[in-house]
C-alpha positions in Angstrom: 111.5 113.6 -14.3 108.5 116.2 -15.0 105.2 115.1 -16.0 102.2 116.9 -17.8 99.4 116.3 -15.1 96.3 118.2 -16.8 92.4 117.7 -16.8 91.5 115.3 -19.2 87.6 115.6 -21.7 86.2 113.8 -24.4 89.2 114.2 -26.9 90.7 111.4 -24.6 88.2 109.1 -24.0 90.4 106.4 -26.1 93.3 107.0 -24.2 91.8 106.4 -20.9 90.1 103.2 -21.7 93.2 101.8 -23.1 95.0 102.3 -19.4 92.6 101.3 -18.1 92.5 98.0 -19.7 96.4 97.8 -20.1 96.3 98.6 -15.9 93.5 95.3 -16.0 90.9 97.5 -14.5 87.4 96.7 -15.4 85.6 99.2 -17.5 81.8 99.4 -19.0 82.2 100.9 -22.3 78.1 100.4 -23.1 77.1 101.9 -19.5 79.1 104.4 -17.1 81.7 104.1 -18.9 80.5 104.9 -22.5 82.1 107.9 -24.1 78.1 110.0 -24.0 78.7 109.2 -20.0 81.9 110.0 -19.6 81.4 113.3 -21.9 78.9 114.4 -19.6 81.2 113.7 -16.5 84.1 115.6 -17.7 81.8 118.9 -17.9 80.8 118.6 -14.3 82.4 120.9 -11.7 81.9 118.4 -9.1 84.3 116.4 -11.0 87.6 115.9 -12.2 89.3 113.8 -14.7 93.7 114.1 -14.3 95.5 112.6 -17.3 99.4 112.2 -16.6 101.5 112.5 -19.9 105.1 111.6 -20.5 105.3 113.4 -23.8 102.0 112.6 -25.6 101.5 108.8 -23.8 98.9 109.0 -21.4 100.9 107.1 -18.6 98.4 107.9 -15.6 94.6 108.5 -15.1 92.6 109.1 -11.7 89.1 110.4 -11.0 87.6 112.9 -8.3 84.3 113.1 -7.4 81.5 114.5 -4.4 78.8 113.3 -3.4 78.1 117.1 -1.9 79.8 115.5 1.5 82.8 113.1 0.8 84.9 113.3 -1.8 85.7 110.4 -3.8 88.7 109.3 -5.4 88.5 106.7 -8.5 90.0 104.4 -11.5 93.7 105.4 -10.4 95.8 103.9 -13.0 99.5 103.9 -13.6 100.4 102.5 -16.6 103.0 99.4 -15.4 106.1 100.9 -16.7 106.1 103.9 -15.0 105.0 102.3 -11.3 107.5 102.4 -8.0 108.3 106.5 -9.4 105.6 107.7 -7.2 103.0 108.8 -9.9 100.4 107.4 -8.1 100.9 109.6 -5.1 101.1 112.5 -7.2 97.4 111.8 -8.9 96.2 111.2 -5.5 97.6 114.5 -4.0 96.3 116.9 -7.2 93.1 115.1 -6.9 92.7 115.5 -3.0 93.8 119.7 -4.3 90.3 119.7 -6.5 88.5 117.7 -4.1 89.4 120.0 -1.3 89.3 123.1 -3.1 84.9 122.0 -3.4 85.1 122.4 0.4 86.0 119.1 0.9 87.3 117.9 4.1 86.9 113.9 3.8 88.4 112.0 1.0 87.8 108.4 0.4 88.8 105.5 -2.3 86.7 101.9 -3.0 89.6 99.7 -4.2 89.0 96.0 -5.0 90.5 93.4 -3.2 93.2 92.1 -6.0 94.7 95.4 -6.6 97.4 95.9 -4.9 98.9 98.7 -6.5 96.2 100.9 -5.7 95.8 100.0 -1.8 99.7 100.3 -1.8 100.0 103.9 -3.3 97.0 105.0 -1.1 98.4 103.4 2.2 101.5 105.2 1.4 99.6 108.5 0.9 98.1 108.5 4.5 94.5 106.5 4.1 93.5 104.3 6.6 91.4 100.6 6.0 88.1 99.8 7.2 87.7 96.3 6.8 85.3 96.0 8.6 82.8 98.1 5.5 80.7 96.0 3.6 80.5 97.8 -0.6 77.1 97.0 -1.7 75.5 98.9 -4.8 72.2 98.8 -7.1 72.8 98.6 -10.5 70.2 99.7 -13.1 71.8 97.4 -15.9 75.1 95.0 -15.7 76.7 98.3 -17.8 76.3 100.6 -15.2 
């Protein structure tokens, strides 16, 4: 079966959110992830937001991004229903398109330990593991 695959703005910030938290992926509604933040995000041409749709039920969610060398892939979401279909791999591939289209020629994902979904669909779409990387990050408020 088709899917509508289309860049997502502010007119589905709900939506999003909602997979999000249906896909238990943690979220900060009152920092990074408020809807002024995300707003801001969607008009960036650094960036891109892909909504999958199975009629109007957003179903799939993932986010590109570049740090003006790597590009980085987040907040891949497939809602449970629809996983095992290979949804996942498509996000990842039309994402890796944008990504590469910026002049792009590494791509990268930070997945958390517990989510197996995620490191399965991107171990089946060709990334390797480093386990040996340490994630460490600054935060200017628990919200961001």
């Amino acid at each position: 079966m088709e899917y509508l695959i289309r860049h997502l703005n502010d007119t589905d910030y709900d939506d999003i959110l909602a997979l999000w938290s249906r896909c238990g992926l943690d979220h900060k509604p009152a920092g990074r992830d408020s809807r002024e933040a995300m707003g801001h995000e969607f008009t960036r041409a650094d960036s891109c937001f892909l909504g999958m749709f199975e009629g109007g039920k957003m179903i799939g969610v993932i986010i590109g991004s570049s740090d003006g060398r790597k590009g980085w892939i987040n907040r891949l979401a497939v809602h449970p229903e629809y996983r095992g279909r290979g949804l996942a791999a498509e996000l990842i591939r039309r994402c890796e398109e944008f990504l590469h289209g910026l002049g792009l020629k590494v791509t990268a994902a930070l997945i958390e330990d517990w989510n197996t979904p995620s490191i399965s669909a991107f171990a089946k779409s060709g990334y390797e593991f480093a386990r040996e990387v340490l994630y460490c990050s600054k935060r200017t408020s628990a919200d961001d």
